[in-house]
C-alpha positions as CSV (number, residue, x, y, z in Angstrom):
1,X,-10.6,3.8,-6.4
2,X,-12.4,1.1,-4.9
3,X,-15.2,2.9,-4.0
4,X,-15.8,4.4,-7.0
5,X,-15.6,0.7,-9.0
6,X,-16.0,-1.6,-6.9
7,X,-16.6,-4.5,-10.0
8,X,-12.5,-4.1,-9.6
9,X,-13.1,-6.3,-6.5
10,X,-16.3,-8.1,-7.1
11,X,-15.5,-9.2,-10.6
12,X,-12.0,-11.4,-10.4
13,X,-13.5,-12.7,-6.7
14,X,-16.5,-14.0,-8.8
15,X,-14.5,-15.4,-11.3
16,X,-12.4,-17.0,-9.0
17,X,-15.6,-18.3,-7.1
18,X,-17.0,-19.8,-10.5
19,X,-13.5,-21.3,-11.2
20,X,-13.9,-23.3,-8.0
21,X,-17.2,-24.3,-8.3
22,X,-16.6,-25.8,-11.5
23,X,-13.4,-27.3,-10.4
24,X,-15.1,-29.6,-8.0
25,X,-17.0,-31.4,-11.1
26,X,-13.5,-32.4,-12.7
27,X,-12.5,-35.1,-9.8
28,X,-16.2,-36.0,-9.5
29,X,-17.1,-37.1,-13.2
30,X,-16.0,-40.8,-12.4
31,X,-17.7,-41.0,-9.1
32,X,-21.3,-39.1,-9.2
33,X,-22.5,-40.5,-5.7
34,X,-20.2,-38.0,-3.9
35,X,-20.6,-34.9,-6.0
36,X,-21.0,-32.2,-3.4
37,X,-24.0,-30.7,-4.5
38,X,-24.3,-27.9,-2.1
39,X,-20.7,-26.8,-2.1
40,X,-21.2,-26.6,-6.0
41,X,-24.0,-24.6,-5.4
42,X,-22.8,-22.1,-3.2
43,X,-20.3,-21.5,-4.8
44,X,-21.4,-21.1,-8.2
45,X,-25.3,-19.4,-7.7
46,X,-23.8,-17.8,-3.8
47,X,-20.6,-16.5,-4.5
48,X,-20.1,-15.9,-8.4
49,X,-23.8,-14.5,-8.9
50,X,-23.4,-12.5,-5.7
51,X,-19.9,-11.2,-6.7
52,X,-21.3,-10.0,-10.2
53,X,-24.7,-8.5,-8.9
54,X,-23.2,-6.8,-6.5
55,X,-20.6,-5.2,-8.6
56,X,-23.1,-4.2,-10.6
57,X,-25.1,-2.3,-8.9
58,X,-22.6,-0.7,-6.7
59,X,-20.9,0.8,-9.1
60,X,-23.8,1.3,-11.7
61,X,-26.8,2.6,-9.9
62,X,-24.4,5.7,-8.4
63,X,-23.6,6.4,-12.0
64,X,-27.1,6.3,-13.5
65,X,-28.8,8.3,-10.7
66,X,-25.6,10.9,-10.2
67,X,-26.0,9.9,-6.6
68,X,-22.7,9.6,-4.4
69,X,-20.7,6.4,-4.6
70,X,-20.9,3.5,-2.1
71,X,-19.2,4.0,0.7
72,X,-15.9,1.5,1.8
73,X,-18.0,0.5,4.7
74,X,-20.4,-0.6,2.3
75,X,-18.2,-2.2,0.3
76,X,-16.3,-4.2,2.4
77,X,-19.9,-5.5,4.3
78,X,-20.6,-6.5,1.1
79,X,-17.5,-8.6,0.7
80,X,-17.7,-9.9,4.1
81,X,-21.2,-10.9,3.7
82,X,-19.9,-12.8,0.8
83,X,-17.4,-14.3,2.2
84,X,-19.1,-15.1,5.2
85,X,-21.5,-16.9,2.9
86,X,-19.1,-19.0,1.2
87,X,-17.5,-20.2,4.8
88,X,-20.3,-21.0,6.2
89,X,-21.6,-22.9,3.3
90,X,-18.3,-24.5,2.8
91,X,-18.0,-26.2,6.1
């Protein structure tokens, strides 16, 4: 099933990446001289417009061009690629 939509995976990891970019403002509105600029950014623009693009098109363009769907290998690059992202801009 995840093959065939894989927004099913992309989608709620996106939300839950824009969740926790946006959480990091809460503690930080008292104290803007240690906002974490980049963290916000990757996760917000990396990880949630990633997640959403990517969900997108892997399970849209197969249905538009009646083309076969992505594979899992393909898929789960995709989500490692992502994740990998988020790591490595994390730390």
């Amino acid at each position: 099933q995840i093959k065939k939509d894989p927004f099913r995976l992309y989608f709620p990891m996106g939300v839950a990446l824009l969740i926790l970019g946006v959480r990091i403002w809460v503690p930080r509105i008292w104290d803007a001289e240690n906002y974490p600029v980049l963290l916000h950014r990757t996760l917000v623009l990396n990880g949630f417009t990633t997640c959403f693009v990517g969900g997108f098109l892997l399970t849209s363009v197969p249905r538009f061009s009646q083309t076969d769907f992505a594979s899992f290998g393909e898929v789960t690059t995709l989500f490692g690629i992502i994740s990998l992202g988020i790591v490595s801009g994390y730390f």
